[in-house]
C-alpha positions in Angstrom: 2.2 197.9 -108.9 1.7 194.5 -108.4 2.5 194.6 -104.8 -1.2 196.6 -104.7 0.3 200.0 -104.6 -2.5 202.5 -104.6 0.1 205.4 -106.5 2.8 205.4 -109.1 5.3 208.5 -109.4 8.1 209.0 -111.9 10.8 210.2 -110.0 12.9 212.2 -112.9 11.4 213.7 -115.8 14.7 214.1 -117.9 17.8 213.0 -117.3 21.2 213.2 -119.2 23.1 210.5 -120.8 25.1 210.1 -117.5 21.7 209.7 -115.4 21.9 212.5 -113.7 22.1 215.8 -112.4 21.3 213.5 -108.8 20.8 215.1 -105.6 22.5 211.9 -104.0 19.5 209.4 -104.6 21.0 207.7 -107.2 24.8 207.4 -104.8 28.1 208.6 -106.4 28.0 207.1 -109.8 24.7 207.4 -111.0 25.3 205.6 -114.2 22.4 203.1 -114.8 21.0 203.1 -111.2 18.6 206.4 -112.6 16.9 206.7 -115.4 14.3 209.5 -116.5 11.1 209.5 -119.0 13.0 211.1 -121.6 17.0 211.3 -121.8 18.5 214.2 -122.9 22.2 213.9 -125.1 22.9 217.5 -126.5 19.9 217.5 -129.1 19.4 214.4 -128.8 16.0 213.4 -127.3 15.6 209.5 -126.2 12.4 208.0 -125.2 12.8 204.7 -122.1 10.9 202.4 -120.8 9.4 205.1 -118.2 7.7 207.0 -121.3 6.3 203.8 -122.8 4.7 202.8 -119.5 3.4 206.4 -118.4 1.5 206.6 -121.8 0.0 203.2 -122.1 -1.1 203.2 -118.2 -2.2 207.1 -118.6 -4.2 205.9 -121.5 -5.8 202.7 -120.9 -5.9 203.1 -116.8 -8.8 205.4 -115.0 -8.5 206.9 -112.3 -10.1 204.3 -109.7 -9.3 201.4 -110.9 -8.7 198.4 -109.0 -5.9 195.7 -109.8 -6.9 192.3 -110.6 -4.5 189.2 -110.5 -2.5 188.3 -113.4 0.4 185.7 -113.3 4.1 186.5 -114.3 5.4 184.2 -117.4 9.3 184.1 -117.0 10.3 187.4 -119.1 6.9 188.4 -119.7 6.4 190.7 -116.6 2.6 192.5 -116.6 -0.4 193.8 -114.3 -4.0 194.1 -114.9 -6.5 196.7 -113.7 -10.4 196.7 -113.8 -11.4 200.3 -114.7 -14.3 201.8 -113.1 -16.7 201.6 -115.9 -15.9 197.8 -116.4 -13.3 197.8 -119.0 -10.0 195.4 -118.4 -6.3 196.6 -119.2 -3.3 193.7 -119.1 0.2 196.1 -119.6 2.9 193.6 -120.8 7.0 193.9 -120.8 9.5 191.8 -122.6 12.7 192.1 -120.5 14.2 189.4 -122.1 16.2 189.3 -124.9 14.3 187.7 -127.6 10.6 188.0 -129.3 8.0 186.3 -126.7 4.4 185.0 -128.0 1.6 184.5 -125.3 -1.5 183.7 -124.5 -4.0 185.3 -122.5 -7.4 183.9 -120.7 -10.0 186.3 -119.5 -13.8 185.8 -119.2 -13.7 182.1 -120.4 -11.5 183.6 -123.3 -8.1 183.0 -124.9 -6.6 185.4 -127.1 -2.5 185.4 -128.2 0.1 188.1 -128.6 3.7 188.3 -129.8 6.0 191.3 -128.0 9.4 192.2 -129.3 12.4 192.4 -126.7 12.7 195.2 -124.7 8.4 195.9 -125.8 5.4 197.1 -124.3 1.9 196.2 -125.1 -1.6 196.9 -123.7 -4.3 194.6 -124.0 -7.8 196.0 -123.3 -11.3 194.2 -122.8 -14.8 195.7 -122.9 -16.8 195.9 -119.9 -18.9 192.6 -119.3 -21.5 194.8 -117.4 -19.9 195.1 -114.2 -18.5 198.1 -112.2 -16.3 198.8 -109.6 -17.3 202.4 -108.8 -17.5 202.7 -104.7 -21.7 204.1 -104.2 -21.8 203.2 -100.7 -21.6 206.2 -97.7 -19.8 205.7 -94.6 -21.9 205.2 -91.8 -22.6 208.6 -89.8 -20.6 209.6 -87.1 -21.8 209.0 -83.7 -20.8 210.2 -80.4 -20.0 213.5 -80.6 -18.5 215.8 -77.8 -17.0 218.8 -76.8 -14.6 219.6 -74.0 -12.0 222.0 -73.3 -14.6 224.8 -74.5 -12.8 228.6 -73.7 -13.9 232.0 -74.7 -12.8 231.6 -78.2 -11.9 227.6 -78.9 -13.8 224.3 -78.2 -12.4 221.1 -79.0 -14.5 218.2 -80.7 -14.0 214.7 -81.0 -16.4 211.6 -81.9 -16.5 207.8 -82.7 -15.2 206.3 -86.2 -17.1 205.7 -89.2 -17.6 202.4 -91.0 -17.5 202.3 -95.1 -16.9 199.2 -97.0 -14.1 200.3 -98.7 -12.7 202.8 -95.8 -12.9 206.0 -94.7 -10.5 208.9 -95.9 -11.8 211.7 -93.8 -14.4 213.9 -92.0 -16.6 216.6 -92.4 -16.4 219.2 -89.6 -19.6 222.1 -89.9 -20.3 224.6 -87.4 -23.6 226.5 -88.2 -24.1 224.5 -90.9 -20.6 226.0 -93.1 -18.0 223.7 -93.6 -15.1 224.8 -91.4 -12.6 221.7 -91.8 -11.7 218.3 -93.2 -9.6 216.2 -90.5 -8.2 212.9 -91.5 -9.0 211.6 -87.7 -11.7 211.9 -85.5 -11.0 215.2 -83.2 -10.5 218.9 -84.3 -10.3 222.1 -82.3 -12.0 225.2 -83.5 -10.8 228.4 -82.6 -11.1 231.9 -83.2 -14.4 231.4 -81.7 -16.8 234.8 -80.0 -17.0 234.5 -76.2 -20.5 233.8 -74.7 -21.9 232.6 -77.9 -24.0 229.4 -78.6 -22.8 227.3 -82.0 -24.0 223.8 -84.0 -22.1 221.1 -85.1 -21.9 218.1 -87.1 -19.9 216.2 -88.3 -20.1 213.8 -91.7 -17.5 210.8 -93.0 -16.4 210.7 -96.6 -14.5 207.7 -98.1 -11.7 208.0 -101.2 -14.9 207.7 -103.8 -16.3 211.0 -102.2 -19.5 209.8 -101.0 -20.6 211.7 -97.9 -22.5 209.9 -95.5 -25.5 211.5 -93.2 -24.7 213.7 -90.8 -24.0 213.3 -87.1 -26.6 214.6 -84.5 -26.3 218.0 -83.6 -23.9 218.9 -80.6 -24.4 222.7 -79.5 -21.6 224.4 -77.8 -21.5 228.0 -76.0 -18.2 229.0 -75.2 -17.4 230.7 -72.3 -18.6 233.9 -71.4 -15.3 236.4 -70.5 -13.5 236.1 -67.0 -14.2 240.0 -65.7 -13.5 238.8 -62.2 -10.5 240.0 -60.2 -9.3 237.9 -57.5 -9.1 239.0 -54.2 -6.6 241.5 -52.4 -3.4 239.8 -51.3 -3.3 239.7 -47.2 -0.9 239.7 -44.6 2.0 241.3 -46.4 5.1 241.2 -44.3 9.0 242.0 -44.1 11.9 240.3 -42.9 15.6 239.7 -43.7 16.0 243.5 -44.0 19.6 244.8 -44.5 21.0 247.8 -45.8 20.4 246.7 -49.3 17.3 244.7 -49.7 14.4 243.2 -48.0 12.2 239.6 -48.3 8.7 240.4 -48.9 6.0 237.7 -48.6 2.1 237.7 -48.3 -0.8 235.1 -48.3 -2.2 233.6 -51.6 -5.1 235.3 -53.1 -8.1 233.5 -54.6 -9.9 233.8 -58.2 -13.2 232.3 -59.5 -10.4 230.7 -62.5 -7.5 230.6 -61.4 -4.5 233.2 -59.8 -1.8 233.5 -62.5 1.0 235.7 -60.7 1.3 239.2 -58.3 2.5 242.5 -58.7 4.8 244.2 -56.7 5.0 247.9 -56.2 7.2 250.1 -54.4 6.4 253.4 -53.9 3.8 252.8 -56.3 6.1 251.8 -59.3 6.2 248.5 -60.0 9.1 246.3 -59.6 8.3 242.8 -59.6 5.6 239.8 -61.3 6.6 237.0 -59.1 4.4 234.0 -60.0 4.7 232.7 -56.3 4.1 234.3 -52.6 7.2 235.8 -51.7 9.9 238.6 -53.2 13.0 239.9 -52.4 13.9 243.2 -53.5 17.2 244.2 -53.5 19.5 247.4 -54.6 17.9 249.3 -51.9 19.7 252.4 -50.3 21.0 252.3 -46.5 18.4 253.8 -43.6 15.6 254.3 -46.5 12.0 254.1 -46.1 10.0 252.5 -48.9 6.3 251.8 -49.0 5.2 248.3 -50.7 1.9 247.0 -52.0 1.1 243.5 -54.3 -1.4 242.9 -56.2 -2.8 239.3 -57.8 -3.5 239.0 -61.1 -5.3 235.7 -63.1 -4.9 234.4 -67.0 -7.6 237.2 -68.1 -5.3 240.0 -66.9 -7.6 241.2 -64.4 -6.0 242.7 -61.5 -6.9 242.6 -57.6 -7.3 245.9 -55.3 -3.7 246.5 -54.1 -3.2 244.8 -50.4 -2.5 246.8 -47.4 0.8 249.3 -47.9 3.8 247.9 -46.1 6.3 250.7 -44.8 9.8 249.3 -44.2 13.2 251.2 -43.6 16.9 249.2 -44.2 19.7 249.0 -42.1 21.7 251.6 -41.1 25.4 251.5 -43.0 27.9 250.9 -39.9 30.6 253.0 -39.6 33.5 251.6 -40.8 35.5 249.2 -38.1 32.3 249.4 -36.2 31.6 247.6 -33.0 33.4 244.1 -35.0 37.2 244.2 -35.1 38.4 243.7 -38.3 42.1 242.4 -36.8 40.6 240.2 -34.0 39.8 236.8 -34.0 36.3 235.9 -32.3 34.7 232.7 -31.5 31.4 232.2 -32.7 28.8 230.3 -30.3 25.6 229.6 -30.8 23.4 230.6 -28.2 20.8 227.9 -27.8 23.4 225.0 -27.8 26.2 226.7 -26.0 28.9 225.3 -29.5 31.4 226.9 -31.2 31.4 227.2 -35.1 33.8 225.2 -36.2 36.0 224.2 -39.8 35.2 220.2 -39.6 38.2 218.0 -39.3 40.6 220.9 -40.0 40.3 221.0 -43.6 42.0 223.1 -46.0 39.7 222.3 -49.2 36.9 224.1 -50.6 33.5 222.4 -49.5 34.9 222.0 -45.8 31.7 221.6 -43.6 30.5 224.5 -41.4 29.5 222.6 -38.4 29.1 223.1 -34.5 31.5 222.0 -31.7 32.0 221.7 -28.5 34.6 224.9 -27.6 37.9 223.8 -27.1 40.5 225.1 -24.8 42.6 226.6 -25.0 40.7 227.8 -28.1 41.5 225.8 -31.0 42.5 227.6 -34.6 39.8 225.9 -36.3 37.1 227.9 -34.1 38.3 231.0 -34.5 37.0 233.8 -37.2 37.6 237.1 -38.2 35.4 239.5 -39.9 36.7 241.3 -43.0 34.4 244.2 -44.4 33.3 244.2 -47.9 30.6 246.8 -48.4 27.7 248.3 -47.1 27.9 246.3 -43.5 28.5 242.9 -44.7 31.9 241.0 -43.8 33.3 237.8 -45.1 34.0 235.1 -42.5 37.1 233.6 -42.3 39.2 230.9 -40.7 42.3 231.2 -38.5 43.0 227.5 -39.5 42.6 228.4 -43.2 42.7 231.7 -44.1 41.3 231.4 -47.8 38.2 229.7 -46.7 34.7 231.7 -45.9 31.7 230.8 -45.2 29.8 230.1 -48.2 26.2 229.2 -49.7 26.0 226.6 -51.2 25.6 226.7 -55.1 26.6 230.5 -55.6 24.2 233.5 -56.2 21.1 232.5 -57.0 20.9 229.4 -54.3 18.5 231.4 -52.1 16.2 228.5 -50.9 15.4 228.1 -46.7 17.6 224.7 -45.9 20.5 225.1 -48.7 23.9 224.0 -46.7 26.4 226.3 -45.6 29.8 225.2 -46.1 33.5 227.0 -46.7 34.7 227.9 -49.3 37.8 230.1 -51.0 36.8 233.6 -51.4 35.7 235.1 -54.5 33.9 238.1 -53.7 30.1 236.1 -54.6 27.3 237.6 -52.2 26.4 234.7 -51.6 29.6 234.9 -49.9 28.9 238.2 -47.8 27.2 238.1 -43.8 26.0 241.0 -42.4 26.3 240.8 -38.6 23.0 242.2 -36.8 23.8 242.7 -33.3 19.9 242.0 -31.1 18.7 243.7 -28.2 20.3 240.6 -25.8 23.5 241.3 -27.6 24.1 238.1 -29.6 23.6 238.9 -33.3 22.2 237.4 -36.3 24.1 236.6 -39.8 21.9 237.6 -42.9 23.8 236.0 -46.4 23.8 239.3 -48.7 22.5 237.3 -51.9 19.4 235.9 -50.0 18.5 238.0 -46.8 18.1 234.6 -45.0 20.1 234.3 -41.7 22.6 231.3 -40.5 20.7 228.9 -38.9 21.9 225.7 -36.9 19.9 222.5 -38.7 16.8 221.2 -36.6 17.4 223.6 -33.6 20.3 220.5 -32.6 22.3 221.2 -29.8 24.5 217.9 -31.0 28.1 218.2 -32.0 28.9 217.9 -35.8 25.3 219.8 -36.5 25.7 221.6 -39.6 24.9 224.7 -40.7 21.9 226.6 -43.5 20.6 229.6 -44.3 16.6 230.2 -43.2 14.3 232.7 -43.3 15.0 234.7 -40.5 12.8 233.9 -37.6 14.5 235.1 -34.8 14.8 231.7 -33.0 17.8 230.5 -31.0 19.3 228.4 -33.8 19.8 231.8 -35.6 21.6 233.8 -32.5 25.6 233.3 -31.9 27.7 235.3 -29.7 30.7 236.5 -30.6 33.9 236.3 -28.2 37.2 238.0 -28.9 40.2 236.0 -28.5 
């Protein structure tokens, strides 16, 4: 307490002779590194030094009373305090080992003690008229403010108090009830009634409990509800459609707040909340016609008129060993650049790049692929030169982003890992990747040997068209 600690606590209430039971504040061997108020041996009841000092402080100490300065005297270890109503208290140890007489000077006063080894005392003075009880209000708060209102929450903030000893804390009312005491100078209040006007101040207290004046009057009305839907998604659209699943995409709706997410129907049951512009649905059935609509929605729940209904029908299953040979070998060319598909530098290792050369002939191993059915149309893709490698998109299943790389890779039987061959009215065809429904494209539309290759949302273009030639 002499270090101007504002608290004392006494850790243990009753120990036993050992100093324990611990809970690992004391370390393993407790024995005279604890101690308690009382000590407890069997029946035996012991008072320490703790007991002494919590009944002469609790005695001659009010609460609110400030420490004044005192000096140490080798063995003679003490504090003073200044109650509130004046009066002075001086606790005294002897921690030495033999009987210690002193003298004490107060008020232009000298008076002399003796205290036994191992003793407490408390010397007391009468008030000499003074006090040191705290009277004086913080200043009021200024500056309040609101932001962040909502339907049911506001959030308030506002400048610091002054107070000559310090402020402990603030006042919050709204309507003139007292709905919270922050420590700092900002507090949120919720549970609030949409559309409805409240008043607040705010007031400082310091440790003393004075109050000061209140701060000016803010008045808040929090929002009225959000009732608004937003508007009707446009421009709904198809592509990508196998026999399996199809990439659905529309324009961006607008809301008065703000457009939270969609809803996706098929055939009037709904089957998706995408958050963004653009679905695919998948688990479809072969040659089936299915009927979509989406909807926006926005943080209130409110939902938009359903857009314009979008009829689409997948891909008809080919029969098996259709018009792709499953025992031939075929180049693959791509048809705006005139190259072959080729295994880069003739690797053998997963991660080989996919990229477009310049046909050799006679036709090299390394530009020659065969088509191997898995289900429902789709094939894997794989290289004379290395039989165990397929074309692959990059980063498995769920890597279904326009521009991820399409390398080779050993089979595992991953969708991402499946091509379905679309032959087009001009006779080249079109590769849609099974876990995606985007189609092999040729990077940048490059007609440059070593191009690589990616999957893209299927626009038709000539980087996306390859004709196949059986070797």
């Amino acid at each position: 307490m002499r270090n101007w600690s504002k608290t004392m606590i006494n850790w243990n209430l009753a120990l036993d002779s050992s100093g324990g039971p611990v809970n690992g504040g004391c370390g393993e061997d407790p024995k005279g590194m604890c101690s308690g108020v009382l000590t407890i041996d069997g029946t035996s009841v012991s008072k320490n030094a703790e007991y002494y000092a919590l009944g002469h402080l609790s005695k001659f100490v009010s609460p609110g009373a400030v420490r004044v300065a005192s000096n140490n005297a080798g063995d003679l270890h003490n504090v003073a305090f200044k109650n509130p109503d004046g009066t002075v208290a001086l606790y005294v140890t002897n921690v030495g080992g033999g009987t210690q007489t002193f003298g004490v000077s107060w008020n232009g006063k000298r008076v002399g003690y003796t205290v036994a080894p191992g003793a407490v005392a408390t010397l007391t003075w009468p008030s000499t008229g003074g006090s040191t009880s705290d009277t004086q209000a913080p200043s009021a708060p200024a500056g309040l403010t609101a932001s962040g209102t909502s339907t049911s929450a506001t959030n308030l903030s506002w400048n610091a108090s002054n107070d000559d000893v310090g402020v402990t804390g603030y006042v919050v009312r709204r309507d003139g009830t007292q709905v919270a005491t922050p420590s700092g100078t900002s507090f949120r209040d919720s549970g609030l009634s949409a559309d409805t006007e409240y008043s607040y101040t705010v007031a400082a207290r310091d440790a003393a409990g004075n109050e000061s004046a209140r701060s000016s009057v803010l008045t808040v009305r929090t929002d009225a509800p959000d009732t608004q839907a937003p508007s009707a998604p446009a421009g709904l659209t198809a592509s990508g459609t196998s026999t399996s699943g199809t990439n659905l995409s529309w324009s961006a709706s607008s809301d008065d707040v703000g457009v939270t997410g969609y809803v996706v129907r098929r055939d009037g049951t709904q089957v998706a909340t995408p958050s963004g512009t653009s679905f695919r649905d998948s688990g479809l059935s072969a040659d089936t016609e299915y009927s979509y609509t989406v909807a926006a929605r926005d943080a209130a729940g409110n939902e938009s008129a359903a857009s314009s209904p979008l009829v689409v029908r997948t891909s008809q299953a080919p029969e098996p060993g259709g018009p792709i040979d499953q025992t031939a070998w075929y180049q693959v060319i791509n048809a705006n650049s005139g190259k072959c598909l080729d295994d880069a530098d003739w690797s053998t290792s997963n991660g080989a790049r996919l990229q477009q050369w310049g046909c050799n002939t006679p036709v090299a191993d390394n530009q020659q692929w065969q088509f191997r059915a898995t289900s429902d149309g789709y094939y894997q893709v794989v290289n004379r030169h290395a039989e165990s490698l397929v074309w692959d998109v990059a980063g498995g299943s769920g890597a279904t982003g326009n521009g991820t790389d399409v390398h080779l890779w050993e089979y595992a039987g991953g969708v991402n890992q499946q091509w379905m061959p679309t032959e087009q009215a001009d006779g080249t065809y079109t590769f849609v990747a099974r876990h995606s429904g985007k189609c092999l494209d040729v990077r940048d539309v490059s007609t440059s040997n070593g191009a690589g290759l990616q999957q893209w949302a299927c626009t038709g273009g000539p980087a996306q068209a390859f004709s196949i030639v059986e070797q």
